[in-house]
C-alpha positions, -999 to +999 in steps of 0.1 A: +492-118-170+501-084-170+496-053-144+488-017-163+491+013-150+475+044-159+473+081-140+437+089-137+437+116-153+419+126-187+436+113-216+419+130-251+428+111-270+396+094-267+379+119-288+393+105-314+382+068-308+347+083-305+340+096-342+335+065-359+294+060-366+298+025-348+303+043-316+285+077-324+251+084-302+249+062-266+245+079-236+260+068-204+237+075-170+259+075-142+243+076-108+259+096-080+251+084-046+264+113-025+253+141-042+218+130-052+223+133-090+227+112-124+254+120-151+245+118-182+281+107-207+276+117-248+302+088-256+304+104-292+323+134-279+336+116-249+316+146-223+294+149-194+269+166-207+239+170-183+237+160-147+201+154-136+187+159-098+172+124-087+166+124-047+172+095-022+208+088-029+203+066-064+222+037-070+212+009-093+207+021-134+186+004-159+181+020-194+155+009-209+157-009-243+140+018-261+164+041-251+139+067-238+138+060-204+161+053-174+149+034-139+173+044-109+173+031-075+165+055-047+176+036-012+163+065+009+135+074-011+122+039-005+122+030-041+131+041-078+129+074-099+121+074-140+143+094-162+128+106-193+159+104-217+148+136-238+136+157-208+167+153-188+144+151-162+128+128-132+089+125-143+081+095-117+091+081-082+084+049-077+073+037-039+088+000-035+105-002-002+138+013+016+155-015+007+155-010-028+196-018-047+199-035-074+172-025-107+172-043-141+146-040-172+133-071-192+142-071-231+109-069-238+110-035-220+078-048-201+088-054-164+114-035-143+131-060-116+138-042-085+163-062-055+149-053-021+178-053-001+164-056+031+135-081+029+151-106+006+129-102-026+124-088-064+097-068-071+079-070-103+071-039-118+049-032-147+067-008-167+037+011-185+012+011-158+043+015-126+028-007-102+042-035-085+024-071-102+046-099-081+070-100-051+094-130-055+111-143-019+145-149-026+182-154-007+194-130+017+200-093+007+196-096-030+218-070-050+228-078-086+202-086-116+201-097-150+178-111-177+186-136-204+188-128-236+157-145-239+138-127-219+126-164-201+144-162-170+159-134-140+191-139-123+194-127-084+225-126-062+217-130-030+251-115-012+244-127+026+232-162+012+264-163-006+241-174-038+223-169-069+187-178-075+173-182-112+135-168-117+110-180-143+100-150-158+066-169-172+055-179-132+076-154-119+092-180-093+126-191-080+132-222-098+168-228-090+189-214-061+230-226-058+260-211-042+288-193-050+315-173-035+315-153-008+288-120-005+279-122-043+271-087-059+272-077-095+269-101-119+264-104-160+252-132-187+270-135-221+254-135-256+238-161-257+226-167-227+244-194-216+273-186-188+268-161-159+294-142-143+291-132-107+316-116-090+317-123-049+329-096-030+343-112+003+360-141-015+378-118-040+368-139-070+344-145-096+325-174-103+311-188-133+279-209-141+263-225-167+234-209-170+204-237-178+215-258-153+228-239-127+261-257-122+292-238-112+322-242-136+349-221-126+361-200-098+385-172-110+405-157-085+404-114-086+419-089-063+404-070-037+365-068-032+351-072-068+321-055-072+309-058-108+312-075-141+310-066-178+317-087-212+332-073-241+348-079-276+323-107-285+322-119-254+356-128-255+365-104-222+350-102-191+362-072-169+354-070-132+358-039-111+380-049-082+367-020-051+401-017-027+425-025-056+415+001-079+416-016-108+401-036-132+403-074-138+401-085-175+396-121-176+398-144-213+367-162-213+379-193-233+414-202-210+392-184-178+428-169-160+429-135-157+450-116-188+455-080-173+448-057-145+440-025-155+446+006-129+417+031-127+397+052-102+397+050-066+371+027-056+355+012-090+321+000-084+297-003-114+305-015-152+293-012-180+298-020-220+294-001-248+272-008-273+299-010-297+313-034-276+346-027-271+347+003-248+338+001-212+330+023-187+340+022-149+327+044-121+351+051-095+330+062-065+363+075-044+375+099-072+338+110-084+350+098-123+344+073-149+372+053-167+368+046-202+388+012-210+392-002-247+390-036-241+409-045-272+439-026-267+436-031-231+440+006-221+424+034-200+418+061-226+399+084-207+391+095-172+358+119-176+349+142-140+309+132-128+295+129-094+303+124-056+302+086-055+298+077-086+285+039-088+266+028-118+251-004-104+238-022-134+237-016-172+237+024-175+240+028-214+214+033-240+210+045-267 
């Protein structure tokens, strides 16, 4: 293992890892919780480009697959705004409850998952018609959501349960809960659906399941307070944002020991892969920026300038 450093500061020459047509077009939507906004990344040029206003201090991002919309948590507006991607523009709030963290969209692009923080349950959204279809009990204070590949089944950690609980997307019920580490928060699901990543803030690790049975394989020790997880390079990479250290873990999937740590903002929180899978993006809510790590080289490229307290919760890239 070895320990990077970088300045955070911006470093161009990412504008010239951006100009290849395999990473031409995604946006990045990067929600700032302290100044009540979303910024919106053009990853071609390597820019902010457009902030957008979206009230109750937004938190969790979900693009959805279509590219032409993007779901954001609102905490204090007691549920979640919808972006429409060519507006630039909020053209729905969505009432769930105050509780509302962690947001994720199906593959499908049929139901938005919403984490209700404080009454320990998902809401089932229908994305055309916006209305709430089921509520699903789950552990305590559920943050972090993904969806299979799939689209058959919904992971939830539950961070004051200190577990994960697996949903069947066809009853919409908890079919499977175990535990992990200690106050789990953001977690992620390779390929192929098979291995989840959850990284457990209070234990300073991340632990790793197999994903149809629900049985813990691993436990990979991280530095301080890891927040969130991302996979990259075919999977081969998973990188964790690790809050108090200020850096970033990148763990090699096949020996499971951590292979670098890479120094970026002050306090990373949310992560997030590019589509063309190499570059990743870290939102450093203490410096109000967003790394830009190429997971291949294992270097910060860039440091781009977006909101007060940035934190990306979830997967803030489309197309």
């Amino acid at each position: 293992m070895f320990f990077i450093k970088y300045p955070v500061v911006a470093l161009f020459v990412a504008t010239t890892c951006f100009t290849t047509p395999l990473a031409a077009a995604p946006f990045a939507y990067i929600s700032n919780q302290l100044d009540d906004s979303v910024s919106i990344i053009d990853s071609e040029i390597g820019k902010v480009v457009a902030s957008v206003n979206v009230p109750g201090k937004p938190a969790g991002i979900a693009v959805a697959p279509a590219g032409d919309k993007v779901y954001v948590s609102t905490p204090e507006a007691k549920g979640f705004a919808v972006i429409d991607v060519k507006k630039r523009a909020v053209i729905a709030q969505i009432p769930v409850s105050e509780g509302a963290l962690g947001i994720t969209i199906s593959p499908d692009g049929k139901h938005i998952f919403v984490a209700d923080w404080y009454n320990n349950k998902v809401d089932v959204v229908d994305a055309t018609s916006l209305t709430i279809i089921k509520t699903i009990p789950v552990g305590e204070s559920p943050s972090g959501l993904v969806v299979s590949p799939d689209n058959h089944w919904l992971y939830v950690a539950n961070r004051l349960s200190n577990s994960v609980s697996k949903i069947n997307l066809k009853t919409l019920s908890v079919i499977n809960t175990v535990q992990v580490g200690a106050h789990p928060f953001g977690l992620t699901i390779d390929s192929r659906g098979e291995k989840l990543y959850i990284a457990n803030v209070q234990s300073d690790d991340v632990t790793v399941i197999e994903s149809r049975r629900m049985l813990n394989l691993a436990t990979i020790k991280v530095h301080a307070l890891p927040y969130a997880t991302a996979l990259a390079m075919n999977d081969s990479r998973l990188l964790v944002t690790n809050q108090d250290d200020g850096s970033v873990s990148v763990i090699d999937t096949e020996t499971l020991k951590e292979m670098a740590v890479l120094e970026v903002g002050n306090k990373p929180e949310g992560i997030s892969t590019h589509p063309d899978d190499r570059h990743v993006y870290v939102a450093n809510w203490f410096d109000n920026t967003v790394s830009i790590i190429d997971a291949k080289t294992l270097k910060v490229i860039n440091t781009l300038k977006t909101g007060k307290g940035s934190r990306g919760f979830g997967q803030f890239f489309g197309k």
